[in-house]
N, C-alpha and C positions, 0 to 999 in steps of 0.2 A: 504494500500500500504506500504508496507515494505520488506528490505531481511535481516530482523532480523528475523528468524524466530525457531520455535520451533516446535521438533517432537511430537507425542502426544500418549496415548495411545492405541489410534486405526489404529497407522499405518499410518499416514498422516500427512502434518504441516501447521501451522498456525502462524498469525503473533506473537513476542512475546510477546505483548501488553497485547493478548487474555490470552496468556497461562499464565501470570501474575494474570489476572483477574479470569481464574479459580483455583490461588493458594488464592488469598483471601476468592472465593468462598467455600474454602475447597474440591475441586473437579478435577480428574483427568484433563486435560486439553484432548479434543476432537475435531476433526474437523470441530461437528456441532457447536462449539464456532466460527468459521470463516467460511462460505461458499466458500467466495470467494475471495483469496488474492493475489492483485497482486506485481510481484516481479520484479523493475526496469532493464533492462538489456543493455539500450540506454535512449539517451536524450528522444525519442519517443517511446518505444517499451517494453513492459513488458511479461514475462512470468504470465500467468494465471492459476491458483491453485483452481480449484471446488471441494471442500470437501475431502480437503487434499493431492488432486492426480492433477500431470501436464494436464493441459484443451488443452492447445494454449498457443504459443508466437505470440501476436498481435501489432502491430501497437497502437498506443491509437486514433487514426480516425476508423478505423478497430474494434476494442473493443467498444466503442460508437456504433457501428451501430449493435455488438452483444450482449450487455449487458443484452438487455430487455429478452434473450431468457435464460439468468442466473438466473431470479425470480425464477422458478419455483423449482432448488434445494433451493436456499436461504428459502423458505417458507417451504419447505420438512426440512431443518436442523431447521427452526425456529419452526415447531410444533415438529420435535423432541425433543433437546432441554426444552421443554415446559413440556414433561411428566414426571408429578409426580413431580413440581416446584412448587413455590409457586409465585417466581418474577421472571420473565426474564428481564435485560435491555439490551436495543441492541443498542451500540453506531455508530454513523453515521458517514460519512467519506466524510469529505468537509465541505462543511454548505448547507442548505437548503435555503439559500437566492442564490442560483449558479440557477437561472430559466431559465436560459437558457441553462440547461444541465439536465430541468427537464425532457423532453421527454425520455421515458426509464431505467426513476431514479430506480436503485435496491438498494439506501445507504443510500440515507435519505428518505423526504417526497415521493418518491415513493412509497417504503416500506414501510412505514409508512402507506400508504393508502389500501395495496395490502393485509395488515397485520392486517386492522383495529386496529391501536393503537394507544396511547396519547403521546403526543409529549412533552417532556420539554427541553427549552433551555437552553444552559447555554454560558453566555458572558463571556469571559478573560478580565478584565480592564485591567490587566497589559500591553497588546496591546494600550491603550487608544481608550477612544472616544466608550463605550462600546453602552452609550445611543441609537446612533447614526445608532452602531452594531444590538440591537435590536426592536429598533422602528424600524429602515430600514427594516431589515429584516418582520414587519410586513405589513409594508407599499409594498413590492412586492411580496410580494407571493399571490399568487390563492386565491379565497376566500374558498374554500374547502380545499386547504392545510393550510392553516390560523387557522381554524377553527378547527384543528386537536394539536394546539400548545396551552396546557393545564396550563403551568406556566413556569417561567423561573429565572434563578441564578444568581448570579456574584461572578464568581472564582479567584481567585489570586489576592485580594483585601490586597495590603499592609495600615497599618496605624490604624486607629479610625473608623471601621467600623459604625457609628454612622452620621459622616460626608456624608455620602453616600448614609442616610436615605429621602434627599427629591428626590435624583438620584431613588431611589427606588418608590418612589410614583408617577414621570411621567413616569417613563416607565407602571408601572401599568396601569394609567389614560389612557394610550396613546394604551393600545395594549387590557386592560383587561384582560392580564393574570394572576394569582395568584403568589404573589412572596413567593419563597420560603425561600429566605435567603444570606446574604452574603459573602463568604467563603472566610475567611485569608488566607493569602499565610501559606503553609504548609512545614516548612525550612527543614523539613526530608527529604521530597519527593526524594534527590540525592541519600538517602539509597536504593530504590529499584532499580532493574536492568529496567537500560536505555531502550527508547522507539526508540530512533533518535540516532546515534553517536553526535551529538552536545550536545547533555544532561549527557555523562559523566561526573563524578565533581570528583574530589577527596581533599583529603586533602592533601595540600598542607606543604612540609619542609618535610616527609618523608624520612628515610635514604635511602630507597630503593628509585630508577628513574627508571621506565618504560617508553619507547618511543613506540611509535605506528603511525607508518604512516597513514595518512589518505589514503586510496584509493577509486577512484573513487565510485565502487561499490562494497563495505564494506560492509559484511555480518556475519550475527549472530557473533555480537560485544559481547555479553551477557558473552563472555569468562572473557572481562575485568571488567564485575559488582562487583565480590568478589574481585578483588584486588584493585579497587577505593574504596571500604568501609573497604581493612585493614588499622591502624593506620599507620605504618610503611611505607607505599605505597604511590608513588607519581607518576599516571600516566598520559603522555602527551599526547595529540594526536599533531601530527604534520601536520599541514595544508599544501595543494599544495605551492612550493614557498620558504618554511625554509630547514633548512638542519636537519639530524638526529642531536642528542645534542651531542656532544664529551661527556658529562660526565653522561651518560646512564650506568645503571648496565646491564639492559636489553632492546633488541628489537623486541617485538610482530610482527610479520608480519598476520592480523587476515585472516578471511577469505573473499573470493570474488565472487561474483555472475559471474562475467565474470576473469577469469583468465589469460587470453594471454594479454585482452586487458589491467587488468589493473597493470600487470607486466611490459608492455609498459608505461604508468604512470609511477610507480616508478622509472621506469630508465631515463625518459625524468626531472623526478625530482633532478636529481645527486644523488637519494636515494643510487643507489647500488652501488656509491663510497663512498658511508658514512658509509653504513653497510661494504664494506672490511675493510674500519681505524676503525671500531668498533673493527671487530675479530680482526686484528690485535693489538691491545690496548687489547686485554684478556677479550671484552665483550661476553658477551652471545646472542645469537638470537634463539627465539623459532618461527617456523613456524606452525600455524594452519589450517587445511583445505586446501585453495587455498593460503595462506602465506607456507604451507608445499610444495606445488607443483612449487611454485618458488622457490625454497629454490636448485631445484636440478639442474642437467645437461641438461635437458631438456622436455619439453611440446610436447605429440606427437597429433597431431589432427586432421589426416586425413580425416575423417568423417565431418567435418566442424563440430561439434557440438556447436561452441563457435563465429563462424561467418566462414569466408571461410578457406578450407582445407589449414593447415600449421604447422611448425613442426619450433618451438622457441627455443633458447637457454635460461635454467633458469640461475639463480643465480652462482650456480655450489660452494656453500657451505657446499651442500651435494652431495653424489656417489647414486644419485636416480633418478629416469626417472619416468613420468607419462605421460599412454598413455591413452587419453579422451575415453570415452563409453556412447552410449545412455543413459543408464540404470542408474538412481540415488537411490543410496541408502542411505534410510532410514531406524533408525533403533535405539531404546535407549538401553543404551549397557551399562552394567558393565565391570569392567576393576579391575587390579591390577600394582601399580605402582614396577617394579620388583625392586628399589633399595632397597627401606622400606618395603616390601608387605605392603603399604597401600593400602584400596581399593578406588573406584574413580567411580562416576555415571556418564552418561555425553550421548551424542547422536552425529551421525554420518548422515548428510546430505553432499552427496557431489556426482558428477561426476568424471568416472577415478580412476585408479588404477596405485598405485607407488610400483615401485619394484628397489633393486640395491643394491650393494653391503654394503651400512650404515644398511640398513633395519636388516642387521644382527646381530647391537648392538640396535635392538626393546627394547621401555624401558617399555610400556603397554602391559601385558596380557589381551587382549580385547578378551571376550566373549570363551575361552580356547585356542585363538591364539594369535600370536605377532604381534603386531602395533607400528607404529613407528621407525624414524630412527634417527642416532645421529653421530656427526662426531667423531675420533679417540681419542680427547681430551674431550668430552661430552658438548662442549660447544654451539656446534650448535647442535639443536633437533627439530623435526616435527612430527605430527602426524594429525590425523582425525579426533580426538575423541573433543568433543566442550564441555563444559562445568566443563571440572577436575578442574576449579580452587574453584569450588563448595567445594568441598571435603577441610576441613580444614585442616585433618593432612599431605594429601598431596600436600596442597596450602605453610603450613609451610615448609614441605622437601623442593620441588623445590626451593623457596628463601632464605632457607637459605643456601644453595652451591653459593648465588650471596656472600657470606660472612660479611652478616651485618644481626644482632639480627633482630628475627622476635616475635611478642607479637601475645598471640594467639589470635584469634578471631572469633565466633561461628559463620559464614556467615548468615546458615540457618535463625539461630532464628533472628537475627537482625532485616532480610529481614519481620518476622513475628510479631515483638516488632512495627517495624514500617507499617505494613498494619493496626494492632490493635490500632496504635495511628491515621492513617487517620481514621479509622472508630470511634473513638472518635471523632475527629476532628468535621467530618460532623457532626455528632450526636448532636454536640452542636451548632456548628452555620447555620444548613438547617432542615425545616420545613420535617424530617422523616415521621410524620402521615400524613401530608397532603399529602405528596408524595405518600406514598403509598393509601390514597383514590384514589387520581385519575388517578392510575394503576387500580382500581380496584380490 
């Protein structure tokens, strides 16, 4: 469950957790890496994603009573997947001590069972009370789903791992699982791009200030991973409640799963009198995605696509109008940043199309056309394209027109310095061979 999400090679997307894990893997990222993802759009109700394509928007009472009839792609992606591999791991989603949501389980020990495969757990101590976490969890589950749970971890272990070693021996005692080992907290881990928007981190004293409204339903945040891991860069998210910062160089507006509604958010937040005294004060605001599409004169949504037929006033920062469409597109898309011809990788997941009279200072040549709009003074900007800040020489351009030194910084490899230090990491403190015995 997420709407972080990412498009993939085959035309489809998936959450970006997956598509993380097939950049460790050394492997394009693909749909059959997530079968089934859902995408928040109410307190109750998700958009449902079957192997990269819109399934349903369900109810989650509704999704429950249909889940069980999702195995049967799940197991189709899971033997695909599978050819010509040597390991597959398929992480679970919830816990598997939830038995009472075991009826129709396609995430964990369902799957698990549906799948014929071995189970290992793994406890977060940093929650506390892991023991507790895993004996419990032996203690309720079915004796055949039990009986499928071949060894188990404990992650996020700050301190003297040593301390922790007779913790280790009653969970053993108590469940007879094989212990594999137990894993120090890993202080990199803020280096790779975020799973949850609450996992942002940056370094903080940065000359540069990024502000980022939190919205309700914030999606594919992944735009702000490269700039919480430049030096230079200090980015905020601003929780329901605070106001934007007066002393912001910039303000992200990212993107949204739901747009009308959570444009209503930020105005019930007094966000959009804080973003006028921003521009007013000479700040800068970049809109991305559904941050682009408030950004204009107005949301058109006849169609009800976003909940019922209505036609909103945006921001009106920019001379742009966007009129909603079934149709979403997908799409990973090279671009050229027209001020520096630098070029810029990046993917376009969105409903709706904007058109208007900014659209005509477009500052990306996206795929041999112009994207993007920009106001007269170029200080307000929006587009569609998600992930340019990837791109390092045109992560450097863009900030440095905020007018304060930018130190360069190789995003990529970082992101790659540090998957090969977690994979040290484990290597050293989790039992690899026995792991993989009983994979088989």
């Amino acid at each position: 469950m997420s709407n972080n999400a990412a498009v993939t090679a085959d035309g489809g997307e998936i959450g970006r957790a997956q598509a993380l894990q097939a950049l460790a893997c050394g492997l394009a990222p693909l749909v059959d890496m997530n079968p089934v993802l859902l995408k928040p759009e109410t307190e109750t109700g998700a958009q449902v994603i079957v192997q990269g394509k819109r399934f349903a928007t369900m109810k989650a009472r509704d999704y429950g009573k249909q889940k069980a009839k999702l195995l049967p792609p799940v197991l189709e992606s899971f033997r695909r997947i599978g050819e010509g591999r040597d390991l597959v791991i398929v992480e679970g989603a919830g816990s598997p001590a939830e038995v009472n949501l075991r009826a129709g389980d396609i995430a964990n020990m369902g799957f698990a069972a549906a799948a014929n495969v071995p189970v290992v757990l793994v406890g977060d101590i940093d929650r506390g009370g892991v023991i507790a976490q895993l004996v419990g969890t032996h203690a309720v589950l079915p004796d055949d789903d039990e009986a499928r749970i071949k060894g188990f971890a404990i992650n996020k272990f700050r301190g003297d791992p040593t301390l922790f070693a007779e913790g280790m021996d009653i969970i053993a005692e108590r469940t007879a699982w094989a212990p594999l080992g137990i894993i120090p907290w890993f202080a990199d881990a803020w280096k790779l791009p975020a799973e949850d928007v609450m996992d942002i981190a940056s370094r903080k004293g940065g000359a540069i200030k990024i502000a980022v409204p939190r919205l309700n339903r914030i999606a594919n945040f992944d735009d702000l991973d490269p700039l919480t891991a430049t030096p230079d860069v200090s980015v905020e998210i601003i929780e329901a409640g605070r106001p934007l910062p007066g002393d912001a160089d910039l303000v992200i507006i990212p993107g949204s799963k739901s747009t009308i509604a959570d444009l209503a958010h930020f105005r019930a937040q007094g966000w959009d009198i804080d973003l006028q005294a921003h521009v007013r004060r000479g700040g800068h605001v970049l809109g991305i995605c559904g941050g682009y599409q408030m950004l204009g004169t107005e949301i058109i949504d006849d169609d009800g696509i976003e909940g019922p037929p209505s036609r909103v006033p945006g921001l009106g920062l920019l001379d742009v109008q966007t009129v909603m469409a079934s149709a979403k597109r997908l799409a990973l898309s090279e671009a050229t940043y027209m001020p520096t011809g630098d070029a810029v990788s990046g993917y376009e997941i969105h409903l709706g199309v904007t058109e208007g009279h900014d659209c005509q200072r477009a500052w990306l040549s996206l795929n041999g056309r112009d994207e993007g709009a920009a106001s007269a003074d170029g200080k307000v900007m929006g587009c569609y394209l998600h992930g340019l800040f990837s791109a390092d020489a045109f992560r450097a351009a863009f900030l440095a027109k905020l007018g304060k030194p930018v130190t360069a910084h190789d995003y990529a490899q970082s992101v790659e310095d540090t998957l090969d230090a977690l994979a040290d990491h484990l290597e050293t403190h989790m039992d690899i061979d026995q792991l993989l015995t009983l994979a088989g």
